[in-house]
C-alpha positions in Angstrom: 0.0 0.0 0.0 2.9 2.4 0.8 4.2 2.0 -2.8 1.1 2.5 -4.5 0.9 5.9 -2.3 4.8 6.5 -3.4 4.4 5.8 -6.9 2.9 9.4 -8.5 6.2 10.7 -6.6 8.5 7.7 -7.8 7.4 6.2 -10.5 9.0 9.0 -12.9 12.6 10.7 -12.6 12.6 13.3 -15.7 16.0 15.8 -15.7 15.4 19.5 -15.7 16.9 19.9 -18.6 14.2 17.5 -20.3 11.5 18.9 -18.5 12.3 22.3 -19.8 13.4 20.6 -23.2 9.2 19.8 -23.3 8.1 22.9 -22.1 9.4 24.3 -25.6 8.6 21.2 -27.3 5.2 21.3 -26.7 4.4 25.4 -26.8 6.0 24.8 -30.2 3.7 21.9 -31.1 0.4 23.9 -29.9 1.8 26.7 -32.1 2.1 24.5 -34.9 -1.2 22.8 -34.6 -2.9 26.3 -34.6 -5.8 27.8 -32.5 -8.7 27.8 -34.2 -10.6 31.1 -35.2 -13.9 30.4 -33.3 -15.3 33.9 -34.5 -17.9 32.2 -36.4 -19.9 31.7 -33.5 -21.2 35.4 -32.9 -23.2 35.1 -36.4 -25.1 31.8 -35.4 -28.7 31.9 -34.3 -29.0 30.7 -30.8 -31.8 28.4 -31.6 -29.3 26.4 -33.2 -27.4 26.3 -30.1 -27.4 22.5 -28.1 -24.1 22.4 -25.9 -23.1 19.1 -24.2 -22.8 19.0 -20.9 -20.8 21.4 -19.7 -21.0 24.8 -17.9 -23.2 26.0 -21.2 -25.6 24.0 -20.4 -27.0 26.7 -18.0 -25.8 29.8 -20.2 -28.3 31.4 -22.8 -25.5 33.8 -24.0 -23.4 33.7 -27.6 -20.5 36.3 -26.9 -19.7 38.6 -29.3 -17.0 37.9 -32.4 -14.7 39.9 -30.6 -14.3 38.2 -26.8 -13.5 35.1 -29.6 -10.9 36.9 -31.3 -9.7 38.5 -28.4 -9.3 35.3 -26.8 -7.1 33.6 -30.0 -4.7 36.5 -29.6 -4.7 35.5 -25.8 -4.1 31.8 -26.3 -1.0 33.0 -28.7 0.3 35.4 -26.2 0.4 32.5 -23.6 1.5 29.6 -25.7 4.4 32.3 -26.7 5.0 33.2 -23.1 5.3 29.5 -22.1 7.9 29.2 -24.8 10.4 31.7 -23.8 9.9 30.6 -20.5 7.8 33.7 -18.6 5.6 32.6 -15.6 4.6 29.6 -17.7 2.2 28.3 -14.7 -0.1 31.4 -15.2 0.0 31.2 -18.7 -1.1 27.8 -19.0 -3.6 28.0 -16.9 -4.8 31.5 -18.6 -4.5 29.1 -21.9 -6.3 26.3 -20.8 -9.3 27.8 -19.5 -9.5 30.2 -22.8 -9.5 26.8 -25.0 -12.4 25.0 -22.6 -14.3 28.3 -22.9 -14.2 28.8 -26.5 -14.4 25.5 -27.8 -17.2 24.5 -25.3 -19.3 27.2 -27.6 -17.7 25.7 -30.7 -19.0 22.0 -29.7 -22.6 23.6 -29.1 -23.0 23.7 -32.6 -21.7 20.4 -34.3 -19.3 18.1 -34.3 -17.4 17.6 -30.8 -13.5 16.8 -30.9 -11.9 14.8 -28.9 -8.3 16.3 -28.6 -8.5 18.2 -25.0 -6.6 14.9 -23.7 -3.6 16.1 -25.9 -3.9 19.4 -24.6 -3.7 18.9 -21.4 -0.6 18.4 -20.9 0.2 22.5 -21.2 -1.5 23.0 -17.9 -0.4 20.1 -16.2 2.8 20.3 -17.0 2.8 23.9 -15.6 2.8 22.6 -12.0 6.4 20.7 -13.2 9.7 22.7 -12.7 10.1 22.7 -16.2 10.6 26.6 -15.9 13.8 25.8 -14.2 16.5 25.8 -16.8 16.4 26.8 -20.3 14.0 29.8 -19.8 14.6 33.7 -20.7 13.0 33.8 -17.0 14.0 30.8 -14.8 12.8 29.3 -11.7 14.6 30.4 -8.9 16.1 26.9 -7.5 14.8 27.7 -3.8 11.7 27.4 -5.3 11.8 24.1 -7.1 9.6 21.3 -5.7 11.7 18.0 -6.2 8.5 15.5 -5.9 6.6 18.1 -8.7 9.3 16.3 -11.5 7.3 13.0 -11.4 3.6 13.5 -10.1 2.7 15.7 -13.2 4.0 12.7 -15.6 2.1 10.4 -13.6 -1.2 12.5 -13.6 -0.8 12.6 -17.7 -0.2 8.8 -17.8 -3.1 8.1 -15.7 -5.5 10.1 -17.7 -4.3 8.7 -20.7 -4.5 5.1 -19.8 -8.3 5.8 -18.3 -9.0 7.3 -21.8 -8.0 4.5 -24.0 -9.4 1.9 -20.8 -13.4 3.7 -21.7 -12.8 4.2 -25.2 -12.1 -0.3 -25.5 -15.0 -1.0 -22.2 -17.6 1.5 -24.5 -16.8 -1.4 -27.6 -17.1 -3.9 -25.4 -20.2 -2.7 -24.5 -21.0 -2.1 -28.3 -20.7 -6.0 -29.0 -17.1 -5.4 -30.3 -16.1 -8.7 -29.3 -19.8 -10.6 -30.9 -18.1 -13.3 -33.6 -20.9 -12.1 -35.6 -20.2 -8.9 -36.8 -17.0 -7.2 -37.6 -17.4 -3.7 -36.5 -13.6 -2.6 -37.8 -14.8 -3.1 -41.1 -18.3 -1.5 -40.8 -16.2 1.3 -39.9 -13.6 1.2 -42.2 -16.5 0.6 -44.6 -18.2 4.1 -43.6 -15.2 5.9 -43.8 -14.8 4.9 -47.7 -18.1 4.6 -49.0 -20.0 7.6 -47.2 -17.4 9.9 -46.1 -14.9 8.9 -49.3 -11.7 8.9 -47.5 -10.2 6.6 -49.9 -6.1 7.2 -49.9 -3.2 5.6 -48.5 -4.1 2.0 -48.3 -7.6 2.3 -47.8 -7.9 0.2 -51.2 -6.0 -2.8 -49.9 -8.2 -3.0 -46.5 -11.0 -2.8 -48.9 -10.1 -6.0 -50.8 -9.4 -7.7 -47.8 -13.1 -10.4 -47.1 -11.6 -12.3 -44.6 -14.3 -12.2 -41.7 -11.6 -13.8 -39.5 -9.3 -10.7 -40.6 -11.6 -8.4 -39.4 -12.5 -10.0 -36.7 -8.9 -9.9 -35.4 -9.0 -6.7 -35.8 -11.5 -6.4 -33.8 -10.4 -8.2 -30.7 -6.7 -6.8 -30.9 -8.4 -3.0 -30.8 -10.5 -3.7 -27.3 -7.6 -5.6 -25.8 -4.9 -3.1 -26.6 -7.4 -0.3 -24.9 -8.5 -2.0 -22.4 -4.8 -3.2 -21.5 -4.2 0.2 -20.1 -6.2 0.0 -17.5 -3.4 -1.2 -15.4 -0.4 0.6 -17.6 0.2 3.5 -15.5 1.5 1.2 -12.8 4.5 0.5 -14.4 6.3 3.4 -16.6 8.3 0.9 -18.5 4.4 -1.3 -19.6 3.4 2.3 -20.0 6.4 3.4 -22.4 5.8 -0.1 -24.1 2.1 0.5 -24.8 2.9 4.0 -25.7 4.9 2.0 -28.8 2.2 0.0 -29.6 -0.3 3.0 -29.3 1.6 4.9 -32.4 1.9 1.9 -34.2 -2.2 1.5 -33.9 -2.0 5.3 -34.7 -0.4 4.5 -37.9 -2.4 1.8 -38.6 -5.6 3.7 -38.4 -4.0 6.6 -40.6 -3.3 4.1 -43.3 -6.7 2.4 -43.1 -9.0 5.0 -42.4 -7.3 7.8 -43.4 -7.4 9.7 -39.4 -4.8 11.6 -38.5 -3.6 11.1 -34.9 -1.1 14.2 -35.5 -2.1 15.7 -31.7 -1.0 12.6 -29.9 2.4 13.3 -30.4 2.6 16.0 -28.3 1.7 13.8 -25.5 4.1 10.5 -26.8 7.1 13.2 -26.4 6.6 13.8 -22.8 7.0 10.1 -22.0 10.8 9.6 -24.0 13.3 8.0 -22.1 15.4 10.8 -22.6 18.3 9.1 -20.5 18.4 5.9 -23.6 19.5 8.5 -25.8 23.7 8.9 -26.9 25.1 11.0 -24.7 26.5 13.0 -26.9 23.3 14.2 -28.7 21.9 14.8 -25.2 24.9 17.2 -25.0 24.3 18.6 -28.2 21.0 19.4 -27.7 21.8 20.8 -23.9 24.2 23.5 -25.8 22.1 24.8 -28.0 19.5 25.5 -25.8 22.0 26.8 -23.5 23.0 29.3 -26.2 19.5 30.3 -27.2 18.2 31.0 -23.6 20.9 33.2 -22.6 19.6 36.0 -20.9 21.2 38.4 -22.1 18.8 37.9 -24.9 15.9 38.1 -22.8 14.9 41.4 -24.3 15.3 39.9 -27.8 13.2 37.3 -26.8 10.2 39.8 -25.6 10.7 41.7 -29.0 10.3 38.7 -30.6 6.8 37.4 -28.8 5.4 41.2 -29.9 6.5 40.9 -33.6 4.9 37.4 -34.2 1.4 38.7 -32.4 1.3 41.3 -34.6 2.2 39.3 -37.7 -0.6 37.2 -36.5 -3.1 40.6 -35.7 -2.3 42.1 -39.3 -1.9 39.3 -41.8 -3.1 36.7 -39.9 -0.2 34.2 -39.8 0.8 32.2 -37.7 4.8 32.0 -38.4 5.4 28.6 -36.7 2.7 27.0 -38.5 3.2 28.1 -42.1 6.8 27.5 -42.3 6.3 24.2 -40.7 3.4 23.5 -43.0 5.3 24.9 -46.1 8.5 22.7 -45.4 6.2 19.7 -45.3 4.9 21.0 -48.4 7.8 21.5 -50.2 8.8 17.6 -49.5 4.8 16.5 -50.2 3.6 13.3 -51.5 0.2 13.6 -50.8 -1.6 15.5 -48.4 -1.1 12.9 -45.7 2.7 13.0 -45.9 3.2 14.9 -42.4 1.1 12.4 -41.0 2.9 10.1 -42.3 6.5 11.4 -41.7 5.7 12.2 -38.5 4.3 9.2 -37.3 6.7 6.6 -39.2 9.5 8.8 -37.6 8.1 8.4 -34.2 7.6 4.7 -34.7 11.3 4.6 -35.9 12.2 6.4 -32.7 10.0 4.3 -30.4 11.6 1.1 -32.0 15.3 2.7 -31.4 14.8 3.5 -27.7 13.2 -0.1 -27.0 16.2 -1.7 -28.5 18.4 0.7 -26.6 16.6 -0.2 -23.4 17.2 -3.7 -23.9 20.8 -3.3 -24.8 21.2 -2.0 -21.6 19.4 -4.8 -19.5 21.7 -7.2 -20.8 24.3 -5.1 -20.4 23.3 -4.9 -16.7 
């Protein structure tokens, strides 16, 4: 019993410098992904208006177009705040309630998303001393909470793992595992034939009849999301299932053509950073050191203004389009990101496992 009381504090041992390696990481990665314009809104009857529920539920009241545009250039502000390392804590917080806010009116209207689980991490994250090292404004070390490096990986990996659990119990419920029907393919089948996603190897799945195939399918799905359940016990099952969670990811990409792009923020918080070659851990560890020296701290604050008002007058967001016009520029199809991305990961994933191994035997 004492263990499983010690384990949010124990179970993870993260460096500062990787903690604050993620900070930038992911403030990068929200950048990149963009914030959506959810201006729209104001110019919607509310008759039309049916929010899930949520605090809306007991709001009559459709903001006007600017609180929504407002808040964007907020969620920028803090996202670029968080980057450069100024009370990041705040920020996050200031960001995350802004993106429940205006996407809770954005879900009142249509479709609702299901990627708040892979922005979560920006707020907690924020309770980490990943301000305490490669930051324009750093964490004084007086403050620093020790037990704060491991509980906030913990909490994500908890979360996660109850996410995936409900997401395989709901198919269970759903008669996922009945021999007589194949819901992967009834699925996959609606995803071609009515929506008309129909690229990437969506033409092979659909030559596949094999109702033993499908069924397969079907059984490894539930049992790989139901198998987290008890993953966040153990950060090395966790780390595995992680592996097997992008290779799914992948999997679903090339069969159904849905892009899993916002779980990588989340994958990257969980890398063994210590199975790396030390010397690209002290590669890495001097250029940051470079870029965050403060005595470009007022650079960096010139910086944050110019890119908000690139983003106020011509609407760009500057990580985002030259991320999205190197992609471009090496395109095969408008799923090659995805695909780059995630193959890369699972090249990565496959590295570190081998690495880890290595070093058991070596042990």
């Amino acid at each position: 019993m004492n263990k499983l009381k010690e384990l949010p504090f124990t179970s993870y041992r993260p460096s500062y410098e990787f903690l604050a390696f993620y900070r930038i990481f992911f403030s990068l990665f929200l950048l990149w992904m963009g914030i959506a314009d959810n201006s729209w809104i104001d110019a919607i009857p509310k008759s039309a208006m049916h929010p899930p529920i949520s605090m809306l539920s007991f709001i009559d009241f459709i903001p006007s177009e600017m609180f929504f545009v407002v808040c964007r250039y907020l969620m920028y502000l803090g996202l670029l705040l968080i980057l450069i390392g100024y009370r990041p804590r705040i920020f996050a917080i200031l960001y995350i309630v802004l993106y429940v806010v205006t996407n809770n009116y954005a879900y009142s209207f249509g479709k609702i998303n299901h990627d708040f689980i892979y922005t979560l991490p920006i707020l907690v994250m924020a309770f980490s001393p990943w301000n305490r090292t490669y930051s324009f404004f750093p964490e004084p070390p007086e403050k620093t909470d020790e037990l704060a490096k491991s509980w906030p990986m913990f909490l994500m990996s908890l979360v996660f793992s109850f996410g995936m659990f409900t997401a395989g119990f709901s198919k269970i419920l759903g008669g996922w595992l009945s021999m007589d029907t194949q819901y992967t393919q009834i699925f996959f089948n609606q995803y071609r034939y009515i929506i008309g996603w129909t690229d990437l190897l969506s033409g092979v799945y659909d030559g596949i009849r094999s109702k033993v195939f499908w069924e397969i399918l079907d059984y490894t799905t539930v049992i790989f999301e139901t198998l987290f359940l008890v993953a966040f016990l153990s950060p090395k099952f966790f780390r595995v299932m992680l592996v097997a969670a992008i290779f799914f990811h992948i999997n679903v990409l090339l069969m159904l053509n849905i892009s899993f792009m916002f779980s990588i923020g989340l994958y990257t918080l969980f890398i063994p950073a210590y199975l790396l070659p030390a010397s690209f851990r002290n590669k890495v560890k001097n250029v940051f050191t470079g870029i965050f020296n403060q005595k470009y701290r007022a650079i960096a604050v010139v910086v944050v203004a110019v890119y908000l008002l690139v983003i106020a007058f011509f609407n760009i967001n500057t990580v985002e389009f030259l991320l999205n016009k190197f992609f471009y520029s090496i395109s095969f199809g408008k799923y090659s990101a995805s695909l780059i991305i995630m193959g890369g990961y699972m090249l990565l994933a496959f590295y570190l496992f081998i690495r880890s191994q290595k070093k058991v035997n070596l042990e």
